[in-house]
GULOKOL-517085 format. One record per residue (C-alpha): residue number from 1; x, y, z. Coordinates in steps of 0.001 Angstrom, whole numbers. Example, Ala and Ser with C-alpha at 12.3 -4.5 7.8 and 13.67 -1.06 7.14 Angstrom:
BEGIN
+-------+---------+---------+---------+
| kolro |      xx |      yy |      zz |
+-------+---------+---------+---------+
|     1 |   12300 |   -4500 |    7800 |
|     2 |   13670 |   -1060 |    7140 |
+-------+---------+---------+---------+
This chain:
BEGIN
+-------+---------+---------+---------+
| kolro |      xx |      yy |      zz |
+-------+---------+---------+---------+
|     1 | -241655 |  -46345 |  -58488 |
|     2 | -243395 |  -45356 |  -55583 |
|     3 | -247143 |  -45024 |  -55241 |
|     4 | -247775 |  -46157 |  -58608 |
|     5 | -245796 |  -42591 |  -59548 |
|     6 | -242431 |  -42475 |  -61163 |
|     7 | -239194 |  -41399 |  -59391 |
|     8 | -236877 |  -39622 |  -60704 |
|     9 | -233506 |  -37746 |  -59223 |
|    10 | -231648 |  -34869 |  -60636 |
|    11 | -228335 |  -34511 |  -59263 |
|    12 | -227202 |  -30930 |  -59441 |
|    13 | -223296 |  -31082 |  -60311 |
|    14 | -222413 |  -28071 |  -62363 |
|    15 | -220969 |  -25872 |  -59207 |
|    16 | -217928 |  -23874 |  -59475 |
|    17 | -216500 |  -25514 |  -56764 |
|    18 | -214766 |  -21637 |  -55890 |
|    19 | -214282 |  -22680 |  -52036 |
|    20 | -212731 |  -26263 |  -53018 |
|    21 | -209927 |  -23543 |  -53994 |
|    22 | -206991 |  -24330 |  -57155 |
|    23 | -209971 |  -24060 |  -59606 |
|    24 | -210894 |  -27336 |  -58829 |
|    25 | -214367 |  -28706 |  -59593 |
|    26 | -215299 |  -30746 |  -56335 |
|    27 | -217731 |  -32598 |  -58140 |
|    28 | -214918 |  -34561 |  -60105 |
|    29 | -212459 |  -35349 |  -57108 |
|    30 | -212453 |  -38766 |  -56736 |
|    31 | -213647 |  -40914 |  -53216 |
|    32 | -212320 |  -44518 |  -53414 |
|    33 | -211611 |  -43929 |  -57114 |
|    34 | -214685 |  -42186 |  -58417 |
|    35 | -216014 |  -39011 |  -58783 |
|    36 | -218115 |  -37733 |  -55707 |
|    37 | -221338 |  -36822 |  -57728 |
|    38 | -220935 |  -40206 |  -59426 |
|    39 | -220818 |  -41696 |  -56260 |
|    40 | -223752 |  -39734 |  -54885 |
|    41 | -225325 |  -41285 |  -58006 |
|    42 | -224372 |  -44604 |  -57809 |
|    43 | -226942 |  -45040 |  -54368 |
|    44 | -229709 |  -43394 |  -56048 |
|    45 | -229491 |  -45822 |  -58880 |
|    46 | -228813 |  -48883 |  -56188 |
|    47 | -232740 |  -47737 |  -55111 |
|    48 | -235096 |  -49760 |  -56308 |
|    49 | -237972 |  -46877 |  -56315 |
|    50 | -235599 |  -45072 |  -58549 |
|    51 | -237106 |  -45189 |  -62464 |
|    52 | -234694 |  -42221 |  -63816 |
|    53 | -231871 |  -40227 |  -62565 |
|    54 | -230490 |  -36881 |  -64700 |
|    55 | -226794 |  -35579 |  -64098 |
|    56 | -226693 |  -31823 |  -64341 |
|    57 | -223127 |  -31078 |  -64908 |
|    58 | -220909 |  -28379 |  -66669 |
|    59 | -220823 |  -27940 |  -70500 |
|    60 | -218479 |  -30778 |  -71557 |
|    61 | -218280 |  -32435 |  -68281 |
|    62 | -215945 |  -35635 |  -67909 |
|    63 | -218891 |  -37955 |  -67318 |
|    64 | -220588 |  -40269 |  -69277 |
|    65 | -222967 |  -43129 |  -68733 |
|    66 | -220168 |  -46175 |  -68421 |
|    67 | -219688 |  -44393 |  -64940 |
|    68 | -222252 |  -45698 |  -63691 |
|    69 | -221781 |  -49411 |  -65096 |
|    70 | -225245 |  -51493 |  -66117 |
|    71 | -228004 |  -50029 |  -64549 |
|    72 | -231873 |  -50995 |  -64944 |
|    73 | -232693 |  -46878 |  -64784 |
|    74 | -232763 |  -44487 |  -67229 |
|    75 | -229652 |  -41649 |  -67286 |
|    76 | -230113 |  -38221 |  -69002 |
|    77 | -227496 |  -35475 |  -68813 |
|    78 | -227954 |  -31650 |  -69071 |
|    79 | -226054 |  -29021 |  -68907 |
|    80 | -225587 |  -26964 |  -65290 |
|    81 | -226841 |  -22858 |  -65631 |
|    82 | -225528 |  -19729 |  -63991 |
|    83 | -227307 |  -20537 |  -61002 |
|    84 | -228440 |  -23417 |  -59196 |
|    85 | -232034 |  -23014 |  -59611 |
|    86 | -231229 |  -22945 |  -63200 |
|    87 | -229085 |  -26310 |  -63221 |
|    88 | -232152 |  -27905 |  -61451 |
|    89 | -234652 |  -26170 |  -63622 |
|    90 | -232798 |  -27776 |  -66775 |
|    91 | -232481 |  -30970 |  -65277 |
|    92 | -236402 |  -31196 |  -64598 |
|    93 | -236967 |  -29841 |  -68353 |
|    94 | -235530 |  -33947 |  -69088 |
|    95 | -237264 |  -35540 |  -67255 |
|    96 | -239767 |  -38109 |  -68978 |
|    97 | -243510 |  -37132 |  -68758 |
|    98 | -244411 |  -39619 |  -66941 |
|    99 | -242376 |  -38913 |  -64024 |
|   100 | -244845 |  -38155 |  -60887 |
|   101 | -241763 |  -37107 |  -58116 |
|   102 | -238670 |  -35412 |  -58389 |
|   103 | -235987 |  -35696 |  -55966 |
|   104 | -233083 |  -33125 |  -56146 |
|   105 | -229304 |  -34078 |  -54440 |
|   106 | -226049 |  -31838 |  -54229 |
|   107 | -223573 |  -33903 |  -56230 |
|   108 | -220956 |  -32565 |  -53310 |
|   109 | -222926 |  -34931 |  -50653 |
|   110 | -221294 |  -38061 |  -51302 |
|   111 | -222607 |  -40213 |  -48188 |
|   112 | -226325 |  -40171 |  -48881 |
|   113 | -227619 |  -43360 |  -47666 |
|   114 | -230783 |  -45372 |  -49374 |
|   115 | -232579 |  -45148 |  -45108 |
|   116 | -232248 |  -41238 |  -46084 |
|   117 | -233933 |  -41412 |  -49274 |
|   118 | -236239 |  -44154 |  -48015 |
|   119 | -237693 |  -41604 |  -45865 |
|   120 | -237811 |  -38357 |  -48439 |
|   121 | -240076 |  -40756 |  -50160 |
|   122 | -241950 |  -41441 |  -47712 |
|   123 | -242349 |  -37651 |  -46850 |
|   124 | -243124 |  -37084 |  -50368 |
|   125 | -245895 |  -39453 |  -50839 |
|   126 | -247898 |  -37716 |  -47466 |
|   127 | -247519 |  -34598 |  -48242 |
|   128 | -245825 |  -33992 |  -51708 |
|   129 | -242433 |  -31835 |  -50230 |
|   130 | -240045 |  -33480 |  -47806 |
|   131 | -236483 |  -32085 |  -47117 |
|   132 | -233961 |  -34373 |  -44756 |
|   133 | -232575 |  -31957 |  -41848 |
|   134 | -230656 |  -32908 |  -38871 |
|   135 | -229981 |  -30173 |  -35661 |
|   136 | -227087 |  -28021 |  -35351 |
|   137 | -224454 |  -29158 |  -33206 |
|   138 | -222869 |  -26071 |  -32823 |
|   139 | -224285 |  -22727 |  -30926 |
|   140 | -225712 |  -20281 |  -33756 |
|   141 | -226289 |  -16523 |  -32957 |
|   142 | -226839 |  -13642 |  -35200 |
|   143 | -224738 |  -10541 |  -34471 |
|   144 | -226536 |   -9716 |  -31321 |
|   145 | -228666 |  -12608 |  -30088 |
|   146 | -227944 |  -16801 |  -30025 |
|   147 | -230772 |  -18398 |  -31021 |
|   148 | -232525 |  -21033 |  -29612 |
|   149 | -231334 |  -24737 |  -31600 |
|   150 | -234279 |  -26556 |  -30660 |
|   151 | -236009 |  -24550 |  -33246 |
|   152 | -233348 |  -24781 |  -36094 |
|   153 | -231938 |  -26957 |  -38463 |
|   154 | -230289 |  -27863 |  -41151 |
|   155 | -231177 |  -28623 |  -44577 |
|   156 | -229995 |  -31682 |  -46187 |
|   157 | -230663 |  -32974 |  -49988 |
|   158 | -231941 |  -35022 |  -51385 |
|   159 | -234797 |  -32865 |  -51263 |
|   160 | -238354 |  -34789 |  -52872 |
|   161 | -241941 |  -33188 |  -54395 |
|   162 | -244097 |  -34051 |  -56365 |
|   163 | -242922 |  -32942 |  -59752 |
|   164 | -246215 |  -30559 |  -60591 |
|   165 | -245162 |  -28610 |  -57369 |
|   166 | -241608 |  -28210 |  -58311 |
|   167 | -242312 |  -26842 |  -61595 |
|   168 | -245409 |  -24543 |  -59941 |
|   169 | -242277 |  -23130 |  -58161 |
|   170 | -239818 |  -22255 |  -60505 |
|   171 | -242275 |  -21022 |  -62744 |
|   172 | -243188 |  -18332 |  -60209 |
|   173 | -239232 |  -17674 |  -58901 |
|   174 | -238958 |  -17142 |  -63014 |
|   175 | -241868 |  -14566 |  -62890 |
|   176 | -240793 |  -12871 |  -59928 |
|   177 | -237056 |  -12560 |  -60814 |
|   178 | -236547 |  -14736 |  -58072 |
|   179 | -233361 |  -16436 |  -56731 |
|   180 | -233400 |  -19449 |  -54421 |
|   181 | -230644 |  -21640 |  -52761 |
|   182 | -232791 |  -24915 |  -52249 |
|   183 | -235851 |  -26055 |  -53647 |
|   184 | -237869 |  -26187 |  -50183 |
|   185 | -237617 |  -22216 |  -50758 |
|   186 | -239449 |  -22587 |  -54284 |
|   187 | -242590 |  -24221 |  -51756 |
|   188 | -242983 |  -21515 |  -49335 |
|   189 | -243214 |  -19470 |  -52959 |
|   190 | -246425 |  -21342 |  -53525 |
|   191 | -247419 |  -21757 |  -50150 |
|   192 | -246933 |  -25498 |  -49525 |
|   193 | -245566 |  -26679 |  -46559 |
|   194 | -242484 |  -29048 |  -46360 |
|   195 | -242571 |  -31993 |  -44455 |
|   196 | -238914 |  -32241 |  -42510 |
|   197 | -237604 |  -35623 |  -42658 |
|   198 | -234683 |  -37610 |  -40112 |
|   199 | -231027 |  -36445 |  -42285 |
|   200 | -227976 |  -37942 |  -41265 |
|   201 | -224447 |  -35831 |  -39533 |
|   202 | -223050 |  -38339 |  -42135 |
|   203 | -224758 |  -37071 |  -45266 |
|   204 | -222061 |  -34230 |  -45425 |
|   205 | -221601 |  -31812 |  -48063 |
|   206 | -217944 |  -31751 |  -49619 |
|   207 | -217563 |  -27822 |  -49402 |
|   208 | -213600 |  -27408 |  -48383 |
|   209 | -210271 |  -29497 |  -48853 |
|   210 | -211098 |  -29896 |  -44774 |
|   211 | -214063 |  -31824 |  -45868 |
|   212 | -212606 |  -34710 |  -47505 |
|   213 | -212163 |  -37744 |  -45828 |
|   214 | -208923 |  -39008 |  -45660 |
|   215 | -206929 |  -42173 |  -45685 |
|   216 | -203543 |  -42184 |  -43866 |
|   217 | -200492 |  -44143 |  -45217 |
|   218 | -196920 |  -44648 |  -43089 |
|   219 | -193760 |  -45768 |  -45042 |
|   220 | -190215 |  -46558 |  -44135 |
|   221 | -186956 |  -45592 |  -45637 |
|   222 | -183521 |  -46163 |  -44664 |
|   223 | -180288 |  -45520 |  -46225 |
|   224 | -176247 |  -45702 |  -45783 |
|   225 | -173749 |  -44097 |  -47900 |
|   226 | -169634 |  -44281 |  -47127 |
|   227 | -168153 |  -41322 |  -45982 |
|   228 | -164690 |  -40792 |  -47917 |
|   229 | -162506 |  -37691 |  -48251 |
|   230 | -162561 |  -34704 |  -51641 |
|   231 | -166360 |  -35405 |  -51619 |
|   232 | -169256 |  -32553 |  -50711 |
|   233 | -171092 |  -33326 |  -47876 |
|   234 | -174858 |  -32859 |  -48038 |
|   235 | -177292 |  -33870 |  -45779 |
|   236 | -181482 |  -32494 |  -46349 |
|   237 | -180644 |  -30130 |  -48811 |
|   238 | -178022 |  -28544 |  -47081 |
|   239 | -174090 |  -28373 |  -47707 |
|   240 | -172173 |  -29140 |  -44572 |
|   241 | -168342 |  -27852 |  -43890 |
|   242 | -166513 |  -30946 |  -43367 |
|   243 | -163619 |  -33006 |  -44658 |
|   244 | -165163 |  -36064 |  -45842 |
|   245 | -168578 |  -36236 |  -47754 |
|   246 | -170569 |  -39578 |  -49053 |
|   247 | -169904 |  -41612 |  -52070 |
|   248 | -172697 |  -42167 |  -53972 |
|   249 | -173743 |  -41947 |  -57793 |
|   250 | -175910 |  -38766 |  -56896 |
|   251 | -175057 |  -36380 |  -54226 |
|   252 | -175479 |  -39399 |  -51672 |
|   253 | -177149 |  -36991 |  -49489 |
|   254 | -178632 |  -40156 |  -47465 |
|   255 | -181018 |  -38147 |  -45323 |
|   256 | -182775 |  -37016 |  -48208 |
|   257 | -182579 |  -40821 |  -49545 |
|   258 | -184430 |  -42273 |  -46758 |
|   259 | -187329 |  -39768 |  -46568 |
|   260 | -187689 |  -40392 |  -50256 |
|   261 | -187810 |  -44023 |  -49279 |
|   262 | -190205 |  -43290 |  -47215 |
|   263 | -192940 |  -41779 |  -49347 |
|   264 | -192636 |  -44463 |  -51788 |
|   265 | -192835 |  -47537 |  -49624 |
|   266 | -195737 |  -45534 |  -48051 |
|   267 | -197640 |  -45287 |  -51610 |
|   268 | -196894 |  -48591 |  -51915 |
|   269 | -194354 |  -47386 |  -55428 |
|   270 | -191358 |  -49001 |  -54514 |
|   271 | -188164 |  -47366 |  -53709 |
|   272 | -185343 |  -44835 |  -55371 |
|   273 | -183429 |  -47724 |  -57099 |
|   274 | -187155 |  -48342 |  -59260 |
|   275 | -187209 |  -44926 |  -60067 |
|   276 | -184000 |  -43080 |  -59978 |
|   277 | -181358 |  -46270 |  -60893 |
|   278 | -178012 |  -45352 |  -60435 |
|   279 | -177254 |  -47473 |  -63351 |
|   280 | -178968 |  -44299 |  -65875 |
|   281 | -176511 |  -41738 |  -66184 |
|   282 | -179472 |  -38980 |  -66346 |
|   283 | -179039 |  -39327 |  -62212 |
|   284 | -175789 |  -38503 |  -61885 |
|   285 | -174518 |  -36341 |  -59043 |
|   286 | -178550 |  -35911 |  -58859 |
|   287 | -179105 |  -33427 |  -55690 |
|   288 | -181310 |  -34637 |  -52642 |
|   289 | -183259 |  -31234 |  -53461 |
|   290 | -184122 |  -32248 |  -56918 |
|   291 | -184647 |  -36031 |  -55881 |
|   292 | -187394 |  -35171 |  -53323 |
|   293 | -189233 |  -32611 |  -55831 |
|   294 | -189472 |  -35494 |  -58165 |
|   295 | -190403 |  -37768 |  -55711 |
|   296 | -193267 |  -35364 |  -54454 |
|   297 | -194666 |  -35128 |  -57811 |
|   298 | -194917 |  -39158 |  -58398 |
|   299 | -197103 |  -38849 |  -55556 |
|   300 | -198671 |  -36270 |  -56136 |
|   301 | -199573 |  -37838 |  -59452 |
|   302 | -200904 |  -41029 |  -57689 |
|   303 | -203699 |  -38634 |  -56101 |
|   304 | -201295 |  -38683 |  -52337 |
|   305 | -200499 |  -36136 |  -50600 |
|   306 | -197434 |  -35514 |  -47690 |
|   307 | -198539 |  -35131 |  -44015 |
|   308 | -195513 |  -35201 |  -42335 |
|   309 | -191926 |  -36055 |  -42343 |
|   310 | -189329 |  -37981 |  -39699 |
|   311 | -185934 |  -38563 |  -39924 |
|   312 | -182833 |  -39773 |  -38094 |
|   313 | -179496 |  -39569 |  -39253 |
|   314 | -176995 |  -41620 |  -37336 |
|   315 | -173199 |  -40281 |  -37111 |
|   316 | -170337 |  -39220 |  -35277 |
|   317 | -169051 |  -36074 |  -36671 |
|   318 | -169932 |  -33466 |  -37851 |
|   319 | -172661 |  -32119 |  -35227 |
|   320 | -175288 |  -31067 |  -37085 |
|   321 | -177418 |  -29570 |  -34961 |
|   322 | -176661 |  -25874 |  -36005 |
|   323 | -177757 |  -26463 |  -39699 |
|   324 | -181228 |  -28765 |  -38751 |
|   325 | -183403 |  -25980 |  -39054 |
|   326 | -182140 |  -25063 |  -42375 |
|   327 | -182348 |  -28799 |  -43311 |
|   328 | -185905 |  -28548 |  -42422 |
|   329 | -186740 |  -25227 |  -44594 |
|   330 | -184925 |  -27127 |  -47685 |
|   331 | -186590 |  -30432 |  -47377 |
|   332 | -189851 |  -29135 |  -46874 |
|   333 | -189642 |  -26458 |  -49998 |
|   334 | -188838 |  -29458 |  -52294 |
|   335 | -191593 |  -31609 |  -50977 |
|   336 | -194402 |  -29360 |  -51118 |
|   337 | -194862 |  -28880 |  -47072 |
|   338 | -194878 |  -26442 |  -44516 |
|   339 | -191154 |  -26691 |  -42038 |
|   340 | -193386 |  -27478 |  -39040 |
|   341 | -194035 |  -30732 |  -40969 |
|   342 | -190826 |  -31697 |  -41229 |
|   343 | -188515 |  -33468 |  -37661 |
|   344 | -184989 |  -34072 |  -38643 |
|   345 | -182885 |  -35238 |  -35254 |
|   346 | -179491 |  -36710 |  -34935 |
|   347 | -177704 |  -39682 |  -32689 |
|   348 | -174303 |  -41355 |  -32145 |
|   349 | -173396 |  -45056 |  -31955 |
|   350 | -170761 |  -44479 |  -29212 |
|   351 | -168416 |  -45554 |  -31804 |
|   352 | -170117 |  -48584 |  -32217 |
|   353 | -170782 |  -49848 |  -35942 |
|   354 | -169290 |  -48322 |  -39291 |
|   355 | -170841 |  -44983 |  -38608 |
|   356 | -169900 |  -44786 |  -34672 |
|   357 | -166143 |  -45779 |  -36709 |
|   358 | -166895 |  -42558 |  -38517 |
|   359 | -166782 |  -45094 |  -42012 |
|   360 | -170046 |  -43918 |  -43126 |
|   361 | -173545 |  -42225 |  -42338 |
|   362 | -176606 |  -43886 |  -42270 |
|   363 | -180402 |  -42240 |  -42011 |
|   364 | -183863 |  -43835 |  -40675 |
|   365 | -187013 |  -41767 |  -41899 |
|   366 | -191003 |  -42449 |  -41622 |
|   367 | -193406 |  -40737 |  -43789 |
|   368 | -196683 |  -40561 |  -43275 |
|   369 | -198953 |  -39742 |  -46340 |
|   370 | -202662 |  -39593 |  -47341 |
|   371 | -205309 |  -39666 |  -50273 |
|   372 | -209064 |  -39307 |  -50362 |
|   373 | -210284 |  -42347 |  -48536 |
|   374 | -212743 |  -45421 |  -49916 |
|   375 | -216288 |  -43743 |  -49478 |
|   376 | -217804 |  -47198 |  -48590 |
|   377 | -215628 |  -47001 |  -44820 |
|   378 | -216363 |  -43598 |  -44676 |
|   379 | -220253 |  -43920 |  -45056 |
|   380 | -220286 |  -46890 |  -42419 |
|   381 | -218034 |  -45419 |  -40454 |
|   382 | -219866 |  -41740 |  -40230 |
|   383 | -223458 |  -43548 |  -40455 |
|   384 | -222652 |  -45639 |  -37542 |
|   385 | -222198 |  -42496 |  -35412 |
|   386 | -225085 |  -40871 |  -36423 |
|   387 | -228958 |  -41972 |  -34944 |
|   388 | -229932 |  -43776 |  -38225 |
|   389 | -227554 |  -46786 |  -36951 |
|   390 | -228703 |  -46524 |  -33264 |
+-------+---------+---------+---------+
């Protein structure tokens, strides 16, 4: 409560999420294990001027009120419309009648900060409409002119009014067959100006794949297999003419081995003996192609995805340096990745060791790996950069 008037925030969360791209609804990735708009939530509901907050999401969306844990507010959910204006309008239809301010958040704009919606408050209580904005950092022309940035900005949610002026507004966008793509557009309907309010560079809106933050992960694999004679020899993927190949219980390709190795010690999953034993018979003469697909998609299950690949495979014979690019093409189809993400290189021992003896092969591989990062380092870590933490 603020101003002896209850507060209430609708968090719009019903987009299509059509630029996220894959048909995935942005609203539901998860930051640090929860879904963004949930998160957004979450610091609304950590406000103590807060009364009642309403989630506007999709029909049947995968959100319910344990999200959110025990919480002294009030949660309604409605269901999002064809347009924004229309997800808003239904969330403001829920709101209790005693509610004397409305704020309004994208459910894509994770890193809202209580200072930010400290000040919409504020804004609101002065002059009943206050929008966060912050300037734009880069140069902004139309097709023939720049214009001048010290006259732009922009717009931020959560957006605040008083809630007699919000509905003033969409009742005349209704009348007029009106679209909108914020609410500070439904005030200059009605002729009310909008106070502009300090936003944060932090507050960003999830938009793109580019926009989530990311955590990055290294892991280490290594791996020797004996070289002995009327055996194939494969190495990433590829079959190489030779007279020897390794013995292994799968195709003992031992390039592919390590770089396996290496995504699961950097997920933290353990290695190829936890999930492909050689003591189960279903991995027998298993390729390094079908190993690395499989290992892919147990990350790719765990929410990780492959940046890049490393790999070093120590020998004597044969040179492989006319089949690495191919090796690289292979590899990087059955992981997922693009070639140019994928290093493969090759040394001698100078006949030192078992493989410099020509006894055996052995390969050294780093993987480096990421997932949506813990919104909590993100937020200080963006917030700290921006003026609010000056």
């Amino acid at each position: 409560m603020i101003d002896n008037q209850k507060v209430a925030v609708i968090i719009a969360a019903a987009g299509s999420g059509s630029r996220m791209g894959g048909g995935v609804l942005k609203q539901h990735i998860k930051i640090g294990g929860t879904p963004m708009a949930v998160l957004a939530s979450k610091v609304f509901l950590q406000c103590k001027e807060v009364d009642y907050l309403v989630y506007v999401g999709e029909k049947n969306a995968p959100v319910s009120e344990a999200l959110f844990g025990s919480m002294e507010q009030q949660i309604f959910f409605a269901e999002g419309g064809s347009r924004r204006q229309d997800s808003v309008a239904n969330g403001l239809r829920c709101l209790p009648r005693d509610t004397g301010i409305v704020l309004v958040h994208d459910g894509a704009r994770p890193f809202v900060t209580p200072a930010m919606i400290q000040r919409v408050l504020e804004g609101v209580s002065k002059t009943g409409a206050a929008i966060p904005c912050v300037a734009p950092v880069a140069t902004v022309r139309t097709q023939t002119n720049t214009l001048d940035r010290s006259e732009l900005y922009e717009v931020q949610t959560p957006q605040g009014f008083r809630k007699e002026l919000l509905e003033q507004g969409f009742a005349k966008a209704e009348a007029e067959g009106l679209t909108v793509t914020d609410e500070a557009s439904l005030m200059e309907l009605i002729g009310i100006e909008v106070c502009l309010v300090e936003g944060s560079y932090g507050n960003i809106k999830v938009t793109t794949q580019e926009d989530l933050p990311m955590r990055y992960r290294t892991g280490i694999g290594y791996d020797v297999h004996r070289l002995v004679p009327g055996r194939p020899l494969w190495l990433g993927c590829v079959e190489i003419p030779y007279d020897m190949g390794l013995l292994g219980h799968s195709d003992a390709d031992v390039v592919a081995h390590a770089v396996a190795d290496a995504l699961l010690g950097a997920a933290a999953m353990g290695d190829i003996g936890k999930h492909f034993p050689d003591s189960d018979q279903r991995y027998k003469d298993m390729s390094g192609k079908t190993l690395l697909e499989d290992t892919a998609q147990l990350l790719r299950d765990a929410g990780f995805t492959i940046s890049s690949i490393d790999a070093t495979l120590s020998c004597e014979q044969p040179k492989i340096t006319p089949y690495v690019e191919e090796m690289r093409v292979r590899m990087a189809r059955a992981l997922g990745i693009d070639a140019v993400d994928v290093s493969i290189k090759a040394t001698t021992q100078e006949g030192l060791g078992f493989s410099g003896r020509g006894e055996g092969m052995a390969a050294l591989a780093t993987a480096s790996i990421c997932q949506p990062a813990d919104a909590s380092d993100i937020r200080y870590t963006r917030e700290t950069a921006s003026k609010e933490e000056r």
